[in-house]
C-alpha positions, 0 to 999 in steps of 0.5 A, a space after each residue: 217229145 217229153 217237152 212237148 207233153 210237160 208244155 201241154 200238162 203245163 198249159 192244161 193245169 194252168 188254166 184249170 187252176 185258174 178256172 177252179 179259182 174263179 169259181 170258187 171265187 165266184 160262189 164265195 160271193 155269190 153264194 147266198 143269191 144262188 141258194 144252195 147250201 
């Protein structure tokens, strides 16, 4: 069952990391067009 949850904390982390990168991503291109400081 321990797989089971390294598996799930895997696939969770994973695709938050991708998420966070691509709104960092995102706002270093954008961030003068969304005016925030």
């Amino acid at each position: 069952m321990a797989a089971h949850r390294s598996f799930a904390e895997y696939v969770k982390k994973k695709f938050d990391n991708n998420f966070w990168a691509a709104a960092e991503s995102y706002l270093e291109a954008n961030l003068d067009s969304l005016g925030i400081e």
